[in-house]
N, C-alpha and C positions, 0 to 999 in steps of 0.2 A: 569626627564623623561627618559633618558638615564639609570639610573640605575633600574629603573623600566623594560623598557625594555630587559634589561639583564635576569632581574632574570625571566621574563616572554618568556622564550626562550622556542620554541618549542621544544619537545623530541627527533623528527624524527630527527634534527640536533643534538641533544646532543648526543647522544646512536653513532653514526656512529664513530661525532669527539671524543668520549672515546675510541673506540674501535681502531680508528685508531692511536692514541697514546698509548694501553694497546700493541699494532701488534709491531709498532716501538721500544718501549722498550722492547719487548722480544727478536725481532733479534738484537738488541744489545748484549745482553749478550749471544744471540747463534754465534756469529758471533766471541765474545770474545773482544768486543769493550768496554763493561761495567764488572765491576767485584765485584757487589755491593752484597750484603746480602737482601735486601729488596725486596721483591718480590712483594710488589706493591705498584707502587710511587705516590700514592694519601695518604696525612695523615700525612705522616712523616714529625719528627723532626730533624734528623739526617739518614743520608746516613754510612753503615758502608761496608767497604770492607770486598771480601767473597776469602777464599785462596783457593777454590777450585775453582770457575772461574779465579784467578789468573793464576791459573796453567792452564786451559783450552783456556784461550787467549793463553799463550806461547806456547802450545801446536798447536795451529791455525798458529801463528807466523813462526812455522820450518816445517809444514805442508806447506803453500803457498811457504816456501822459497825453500821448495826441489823440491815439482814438479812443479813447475812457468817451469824452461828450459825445464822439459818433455813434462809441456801442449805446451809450443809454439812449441817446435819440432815435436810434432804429427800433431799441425794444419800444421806447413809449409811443411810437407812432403803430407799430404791431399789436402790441398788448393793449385789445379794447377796454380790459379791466382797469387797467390804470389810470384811462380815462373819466370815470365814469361820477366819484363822488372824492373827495378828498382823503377820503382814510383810506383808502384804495392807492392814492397818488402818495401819502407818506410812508403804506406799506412799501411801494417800488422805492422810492426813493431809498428806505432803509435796507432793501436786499439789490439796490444796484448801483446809486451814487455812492454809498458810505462803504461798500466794501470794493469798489474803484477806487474811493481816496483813500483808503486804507493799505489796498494795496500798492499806490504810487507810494505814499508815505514810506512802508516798508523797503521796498527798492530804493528810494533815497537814504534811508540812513545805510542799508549795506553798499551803497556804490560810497558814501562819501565817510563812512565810516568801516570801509572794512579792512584799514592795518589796525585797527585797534582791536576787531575781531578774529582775526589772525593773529596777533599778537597777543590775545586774552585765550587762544589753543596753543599756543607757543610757553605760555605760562603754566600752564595744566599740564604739558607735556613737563617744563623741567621739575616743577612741584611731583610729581610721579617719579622721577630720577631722583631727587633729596630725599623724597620720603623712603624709596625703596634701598637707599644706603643706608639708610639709619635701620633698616630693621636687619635686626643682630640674630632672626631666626628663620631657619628652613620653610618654617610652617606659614608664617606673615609672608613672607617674599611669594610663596606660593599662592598664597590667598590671594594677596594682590597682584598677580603677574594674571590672576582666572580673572577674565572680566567675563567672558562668555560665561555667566551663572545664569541660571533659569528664570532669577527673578527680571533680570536686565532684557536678557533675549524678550521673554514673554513681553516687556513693556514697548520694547521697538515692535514684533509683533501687532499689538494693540495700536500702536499709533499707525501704521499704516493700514489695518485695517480700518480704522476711522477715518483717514484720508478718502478711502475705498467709497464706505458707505455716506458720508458727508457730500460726493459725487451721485448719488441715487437721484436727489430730485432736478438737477440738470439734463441728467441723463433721461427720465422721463418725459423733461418739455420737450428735450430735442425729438423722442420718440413719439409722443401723442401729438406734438403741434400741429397740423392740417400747413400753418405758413413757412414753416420748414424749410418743407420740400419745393416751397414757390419763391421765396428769396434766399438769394446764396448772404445775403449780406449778415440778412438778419438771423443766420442760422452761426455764422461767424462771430456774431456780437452776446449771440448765449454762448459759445466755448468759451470766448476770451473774458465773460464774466465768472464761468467757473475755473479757469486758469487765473484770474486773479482771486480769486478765493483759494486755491491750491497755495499760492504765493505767500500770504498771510498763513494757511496753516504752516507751511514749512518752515518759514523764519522760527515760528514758534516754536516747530519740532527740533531745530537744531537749539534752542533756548532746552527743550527736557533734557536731550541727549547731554549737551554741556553739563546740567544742573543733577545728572544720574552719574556722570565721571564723576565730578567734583563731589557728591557724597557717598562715591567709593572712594575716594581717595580721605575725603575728614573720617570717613567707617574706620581706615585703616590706620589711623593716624589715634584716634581715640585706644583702637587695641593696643597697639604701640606703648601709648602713656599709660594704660591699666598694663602693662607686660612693666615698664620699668621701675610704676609704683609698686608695683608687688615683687622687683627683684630689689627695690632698696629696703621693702620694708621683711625679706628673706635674710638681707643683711642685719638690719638690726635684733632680729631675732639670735643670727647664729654669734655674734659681738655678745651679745648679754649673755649667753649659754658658754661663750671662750674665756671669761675673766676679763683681766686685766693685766695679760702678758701684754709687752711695749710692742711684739713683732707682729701679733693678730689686732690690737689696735690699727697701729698703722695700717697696715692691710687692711681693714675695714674703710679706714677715711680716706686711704685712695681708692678705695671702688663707692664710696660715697662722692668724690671728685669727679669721678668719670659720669654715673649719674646725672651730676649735674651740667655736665656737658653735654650729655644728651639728652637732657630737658630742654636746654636751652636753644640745640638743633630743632628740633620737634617743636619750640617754642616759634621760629622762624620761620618754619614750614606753616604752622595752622595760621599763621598773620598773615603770609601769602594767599593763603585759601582764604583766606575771608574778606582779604582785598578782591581776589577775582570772583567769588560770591556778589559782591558788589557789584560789581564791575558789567558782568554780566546779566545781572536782572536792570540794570540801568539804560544795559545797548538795546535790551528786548520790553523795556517799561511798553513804550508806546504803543507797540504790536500790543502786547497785551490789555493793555485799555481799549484799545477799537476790539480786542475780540470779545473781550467782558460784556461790551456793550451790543455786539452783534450776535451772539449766542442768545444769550434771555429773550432778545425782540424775536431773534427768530423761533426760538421755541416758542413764545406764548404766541404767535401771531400762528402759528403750524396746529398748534393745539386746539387753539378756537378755532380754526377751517374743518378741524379732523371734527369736533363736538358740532358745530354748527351744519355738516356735510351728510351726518349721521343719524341727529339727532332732532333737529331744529324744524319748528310746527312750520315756519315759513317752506323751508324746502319740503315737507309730507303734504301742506297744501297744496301747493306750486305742483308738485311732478306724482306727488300717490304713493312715495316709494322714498326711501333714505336711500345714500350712496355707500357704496361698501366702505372700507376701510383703503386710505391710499397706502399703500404698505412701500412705496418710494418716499413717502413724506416720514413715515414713522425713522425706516431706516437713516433717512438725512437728519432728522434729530437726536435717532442715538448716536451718530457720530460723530457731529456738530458735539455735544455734551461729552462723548467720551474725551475728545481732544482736549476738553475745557478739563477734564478734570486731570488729564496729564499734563495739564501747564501748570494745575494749583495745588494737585496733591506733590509732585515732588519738592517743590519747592518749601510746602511745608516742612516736610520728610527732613531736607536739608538744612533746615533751619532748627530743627529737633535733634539731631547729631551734634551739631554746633553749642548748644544745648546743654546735652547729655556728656562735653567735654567738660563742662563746670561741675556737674556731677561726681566726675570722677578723680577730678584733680580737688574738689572737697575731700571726697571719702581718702582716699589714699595719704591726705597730707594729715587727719586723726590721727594718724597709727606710728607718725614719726615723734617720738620724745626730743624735747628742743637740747636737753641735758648731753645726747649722746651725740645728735647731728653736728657734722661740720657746718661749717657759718656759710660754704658755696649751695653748698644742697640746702640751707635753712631760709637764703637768699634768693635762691630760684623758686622754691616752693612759693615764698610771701608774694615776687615781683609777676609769678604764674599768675597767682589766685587773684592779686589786683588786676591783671591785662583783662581778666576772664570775666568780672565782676563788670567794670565800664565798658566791654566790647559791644554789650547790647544797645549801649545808647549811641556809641561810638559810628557802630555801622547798622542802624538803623536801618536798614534796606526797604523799599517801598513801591511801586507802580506809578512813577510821576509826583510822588509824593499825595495821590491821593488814597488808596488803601494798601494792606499787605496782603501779596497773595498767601491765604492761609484758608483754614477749616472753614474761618469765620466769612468770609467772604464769602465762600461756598454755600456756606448754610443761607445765608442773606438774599443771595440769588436762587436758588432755590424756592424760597419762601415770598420774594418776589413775582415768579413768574406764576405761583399758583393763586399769591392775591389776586393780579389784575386778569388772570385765567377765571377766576373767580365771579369778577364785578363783568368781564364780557359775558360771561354768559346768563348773569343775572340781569342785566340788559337786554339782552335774546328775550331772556322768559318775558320783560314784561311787554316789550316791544311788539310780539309776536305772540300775546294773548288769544 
């Protein structure tokens, strides 16, 4: 029913979620974050690098790197607030030095690492071609041949709508500033600071997209092993129910042989996937540590302006009146936060599949009696269960080696940003007695 339901997917959802994955991989390569040959990535079997976006990344690369000091110095000579007391100068600093060198950063590691990220889609693609031979059914090939499901569409949806609204509060400086309209330069050096903030989400977006294939491909790959645990153990059933004729023996221990040869494809396939698992949260560690850090500050710093703009006895003294709600601020924090949470929930997700393959290659391997199994299928079973056991220490996966992107980290930030949301405005109160 489920796979029914897929392929009976309405249009008005399809047509959007293509269009919004055909948006996202073009500002990649405008951006100089992809440097591919293929101009459209539905179809293909192979990814080939293109030397003329090669050169147009580096070229972006020594572009952000020259005028990053000019854009910040024109904002801090315009923005009088910046000026003014220090925690105002390391607010700027944090929403305009850090996400300049974040964004240079970013564009360096894809100009100087991008056959490795080309060749980590090149991996995923032939991982997709093994996996899809080894399934011996109508139903799996179809499941896996649908990526266009509603959950996936809806998630490309959501991230560029967060891209969207994450653009709200640039789009408001350029619109209210009064200096604007009076310097062309300094109007150039707020685009190019939300153009480097585009640049940082997008590495990251092509990090979910990567990380939402590769846990349709381990999804399938689990069904797969719960399909051939439960046809070898349909075998031992119908062996015990046959006697002990010499001709249905045999016949059993060679479809217990084959079995085991298809464990041991299947076994080859999920060690590739969790090589490029690797692999890939390794090319996108860094991005995601600058954005870990850039998300929280910016929320909490948004959050105290919106309580302090609304609220706060100094501003009802000062002017007789609170300030409505900036509804461009609120919208750049939920999108700023939704992005964040598409970089930490799939990865969890992915890592719970990975997971939930130990799960099943436990249960499945109960139900085999050692008495009747051939010693190929009683040896893939044992040498499965050991790979699956040491693989969590094995590939360890991490963010620079400093946290794992997971729940826990989520919650952490979270809980962060309402502590010191907290102590600012309990500072407010007594400051402003």
């Amino acid at each position: 029913l489920g796979y029914i339901r897929i392929t009976a997917m309405p249009r008005w959802l399809q047509l959007p979620g293509m269009s919004a994955l055909g948006i996202l991989y073009s500002l990649t390569r405008v951006f100089g974050l992809m440097a591919t040959a293929n101009w459209s990535p539905r179809g293909i079997k192979r990814v080939r690098q293109s030397l003329y976006l090669r050169i147009h990344g580096c070229v972006m690369l020594i572009f952000v790197g020259c005028f990053s000091p000019f854009a910040f110095w024109c904002i801090f000579q315009r923005m009088a607030f910046l000026r003014q007391n220090r925690i105002l100068l390391m607010i700027g600093f944090n929403r305009y030095v850090l996400l300049l060198v974040c964004a240079f950063m970013t564009l360096w590691i894809h100009c100087f690492k991008q056959a490795e990220i080309i060749g980590c889609l090149n991996r995923l693609l032939k991982c997709r071609r093994r996996l899809r031979r080894l399934m011996h059914t109508r139903k799996l090939k179809d499941s896996m041949d649908c990526l266009a499901t509603k959950g996936h569409l809806l998630e490309v949806v959501v991230l560029l709508s967060s891209y969207l609204l994450s653009m709200a509060q640039p789009i408001q400086i350029l619109k209210d500033d009064p200096e604007v309209r009076r310097n062309f330069m300094y109007a150039c050096s707020l685009v190019f600071v939300s153009v480097c903030q585009a640049i940082l989400q997008l590495s990251l977006g092509m990090y979910t997209m990567a990380i939402l294939f590769l846990g349709h491909l381990v999804r399938h790959s689990n069904l797969l092993l719960a399909k051939i645990l439960a046809d070898a153990e349909h075998i031992f059933e119908s062996s015990q129910k046959a006697g002990f004729w010499p001709n249905r023996q045999e016949l059993y221990k060679g479809q217990q042989k084959w079995l085991a040869l298809e464990l041991w494809r299947l076994l080859h396939v999920h060690h590739q996937l969790l090589k490029l698992h690797r692999s890939i949260c390794s090319l996108c560690a860094v991005q995601a540590v600058c954005f870990l850090g850039f998300v929280p500050l910016e929320c909490t710093i948004h959050l105290f302006f919106t309580y302090f703009m609304k609220y706060s006895k100094f501003i009802l003294r000062k002017y007789g009146r609170s300030f409505p709600l900036n509804y461009f601020a609120i919208a750049f924090l939920v999108g700023l936060f939704t992005n964040l949470l598409l970089v930490i929930l799939p990865t969890y997700y992915s890592e719970r599949r990975f997971n939930c393959t130990r799960e099943i290659i436990k249960g499945g391997g109960l139900a085999f009696p050692s008495r009747i199994t051939v010693k190929q299928l009683r040896h893939t079973m044992h040498f499965y269960g050991l790979y699956l056991k040491n693989v969590e220490h094995v590939f360890a996966v991490s963010a620079c080696g400093l946290f794992k992107l997971n729940n826990a980290i989520l919650f952490c930030i979270v809980r962060a940003i309402l502590e010191y949301l907290m102590i600012l405005i309990q500072f407010d109160k007594v400051l402003n007695k």
